[in-house]
N, C-alpha and C positions, 0 to 999 in steps of 0.2 A: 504494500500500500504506500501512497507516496500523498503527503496532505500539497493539495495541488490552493487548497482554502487562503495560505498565504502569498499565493504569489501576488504582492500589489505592485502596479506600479505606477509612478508620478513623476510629471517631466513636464515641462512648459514649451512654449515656440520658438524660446530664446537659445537653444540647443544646450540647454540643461540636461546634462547625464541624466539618465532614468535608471533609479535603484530596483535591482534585483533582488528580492526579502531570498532566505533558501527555500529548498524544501525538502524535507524530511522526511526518511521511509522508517517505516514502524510494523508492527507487528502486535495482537494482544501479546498482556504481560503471565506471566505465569508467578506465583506467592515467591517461589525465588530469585526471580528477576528482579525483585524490586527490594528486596526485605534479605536480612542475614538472620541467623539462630537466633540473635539476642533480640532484635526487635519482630519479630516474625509475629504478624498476626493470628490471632486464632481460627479465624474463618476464613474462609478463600478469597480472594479477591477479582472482583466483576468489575467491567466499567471502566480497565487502566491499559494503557498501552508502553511502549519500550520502544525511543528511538533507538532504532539498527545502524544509520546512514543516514547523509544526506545527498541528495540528486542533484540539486542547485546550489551554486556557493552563493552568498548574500553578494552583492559587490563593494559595499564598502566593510566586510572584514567583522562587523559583526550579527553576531547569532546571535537572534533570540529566541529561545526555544516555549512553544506556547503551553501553559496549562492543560489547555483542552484541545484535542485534534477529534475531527469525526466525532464529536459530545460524548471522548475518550478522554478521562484526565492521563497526562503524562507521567510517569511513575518512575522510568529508569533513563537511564543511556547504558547502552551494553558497551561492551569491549571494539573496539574499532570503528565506533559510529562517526569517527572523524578521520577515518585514517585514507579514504582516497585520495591520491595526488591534486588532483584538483580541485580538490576540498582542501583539505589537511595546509597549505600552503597560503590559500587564501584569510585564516582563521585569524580573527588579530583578540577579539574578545567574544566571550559566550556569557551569555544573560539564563539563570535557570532560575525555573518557579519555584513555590517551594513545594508543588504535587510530587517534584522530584524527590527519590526519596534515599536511591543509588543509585552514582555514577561509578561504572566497573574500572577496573584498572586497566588501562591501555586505549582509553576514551577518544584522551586527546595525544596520545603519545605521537604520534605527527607534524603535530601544532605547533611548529618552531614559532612560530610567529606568535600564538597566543601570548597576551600580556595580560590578562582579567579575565577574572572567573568570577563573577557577579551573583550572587544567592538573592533574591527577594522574589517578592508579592507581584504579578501583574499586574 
């Protein structure tokens, strides 16, 4: 699945660059996709997805990863959701909600570029 919901884009006449938002491929999340043994919830988990990848780079560098995809809240980033070449290069900062609940090891391990790892509230 790829949330195609963000791609906006906004440009004037004046030949103002038009920003490219990314966009995200995802997949449901599964209770340890999202959750480790210590805070592992008791019930199962409905309703949450796991960015895999992204398909579109942003053009100016930063990602903001949405809450809600598909009226799925976001729940993880897996291991290599940043790592293609033309992603992973473009990356300068990532904005994450706080539906996120883990980010796996190896997320951003491409992300030479990344400078900010930003945690809050949409």
């Amino acid at each position: 699945n790829t949330n195609n919901s963000s791609e906006n884009q906004s440009g004037n006449d004046n030949n103002t660059p038009v920003k490219t938002e990314a966009v995200y491929i995802y997949r449901n999340a599964s209770v340890s996709d999202c959750y480790t043994e210590e805070n592992m919830p008791s019930q199962p988990i409905t309703n949450v997805i796991v960015i895999t990848g992204v398909s579109v780079a942003a053009s100016d560098g930063i990602y903001t990863i949405p809450e809600i995809i598909d009226g799925k809240k976001v729940g993880g980033i897996m291991p290599n959701a940043f790592c293609d070449p033309n992603i992973s290069q473009t990356v300068k900062k990532v904005i994450v909600p706080t539906t996120v609940k883990t980010i796996w090891q190896k997320a951003f391990s491409s992300c030479y570029n990344l400078n900010k790892l930003q945690f809050h509230q949409l």
